[in-house]
N, C-alpha and C positions, 0 to 999 in steps of 0.2 A: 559708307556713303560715297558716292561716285560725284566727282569735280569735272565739273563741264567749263568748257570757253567758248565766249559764244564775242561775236567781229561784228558791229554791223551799226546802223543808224538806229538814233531813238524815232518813234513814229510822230511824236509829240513832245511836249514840256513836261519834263515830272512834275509832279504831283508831290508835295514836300509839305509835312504837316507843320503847323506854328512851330511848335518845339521842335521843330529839327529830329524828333525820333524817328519817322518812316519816313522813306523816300521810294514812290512805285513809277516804275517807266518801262514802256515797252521795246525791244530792242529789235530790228528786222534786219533779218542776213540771208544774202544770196545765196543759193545751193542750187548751181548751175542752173542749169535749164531744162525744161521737158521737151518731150519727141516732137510739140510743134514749134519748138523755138523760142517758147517765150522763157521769162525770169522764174524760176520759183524760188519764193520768198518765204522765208518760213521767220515767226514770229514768237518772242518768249517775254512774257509779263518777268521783271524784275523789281525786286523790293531791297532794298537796303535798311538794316536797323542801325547803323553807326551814328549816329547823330553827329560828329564830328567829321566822318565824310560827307552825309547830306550838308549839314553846314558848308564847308569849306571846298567842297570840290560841287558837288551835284548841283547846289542850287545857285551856286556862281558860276558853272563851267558847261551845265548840257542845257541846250534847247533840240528843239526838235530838229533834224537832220542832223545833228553831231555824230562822230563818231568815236564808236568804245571797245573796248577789251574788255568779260566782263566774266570775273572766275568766279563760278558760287555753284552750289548744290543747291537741286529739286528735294521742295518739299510739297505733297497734296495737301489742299485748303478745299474744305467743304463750304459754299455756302449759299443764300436764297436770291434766288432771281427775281428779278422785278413782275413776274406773274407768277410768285411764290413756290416757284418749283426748286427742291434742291438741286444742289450742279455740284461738280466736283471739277478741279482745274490742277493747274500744275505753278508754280513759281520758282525762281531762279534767285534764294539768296546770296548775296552781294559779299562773297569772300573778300576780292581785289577788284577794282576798278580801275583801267589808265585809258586817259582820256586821250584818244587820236587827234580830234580835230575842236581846236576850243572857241568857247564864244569869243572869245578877245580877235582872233586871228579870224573869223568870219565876220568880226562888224569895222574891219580896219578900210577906212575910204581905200577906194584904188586910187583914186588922184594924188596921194601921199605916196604912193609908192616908191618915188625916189628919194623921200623926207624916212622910210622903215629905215630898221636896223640893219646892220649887214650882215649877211647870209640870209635875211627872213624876206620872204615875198609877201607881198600883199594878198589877203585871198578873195 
């Protein structure tokens, strides 16, 4: 089985079941640009089954625009689309996660700025 790393912003808020067993979010990372200039973004649904990551890091640390590090291997998931056709997809389970950019440091006032810690900027 082949280990992917994938860099990049979640698109949204995971999605983190009561129990803390599953945590899905989707991750979007740049990969350059096309011939007319623009961003190509390419996109990978991610699932976590740690419930001790989900608890303590995922659903306390990513909102949507955060950014992650995110090692895990593709598994295919068959399953029924909302006008009942089947579909088959791809998923990115969640070997390691580190979190780049965390909610604490994106909700800190900037008018504290000179009240932060030293070395840490306000974001």
């Amino acid at each position: 089985m082949q280990t992917m790393v994938f860099t990049g912003r979640l698109a949204a808020d995971p999605q983190i079941s009561p129990d803390f067993a599953k945590a899905v979010f989707r991750l979007l990372e740049k990969r350059g640009v096309d011939p007319a200039g623009k961003d190509r973004i390419v996109g990978v649904n991610c699932v976590s089954w740690s419930e001790r990551l989900n608890e303590k890091v995922i659903s306390r640390a990513l909102v949507q625009g955060c950014e992650a590090v995110v090692v895990g291997s593709f598994v295919d998931i068959a399953y029924t689309a909302r006008d009942g056709s089947e579909r088959a997809a791809k998923e990115l389970v969640v070997n390691r996660l580190t979190v780049l950019d965390w909610v604490a440091d994106r909700q800190a006032p900037a008018s504290r700025a000179d009240d932060s810690e030293p070395g840490r900027e306000a974001a």
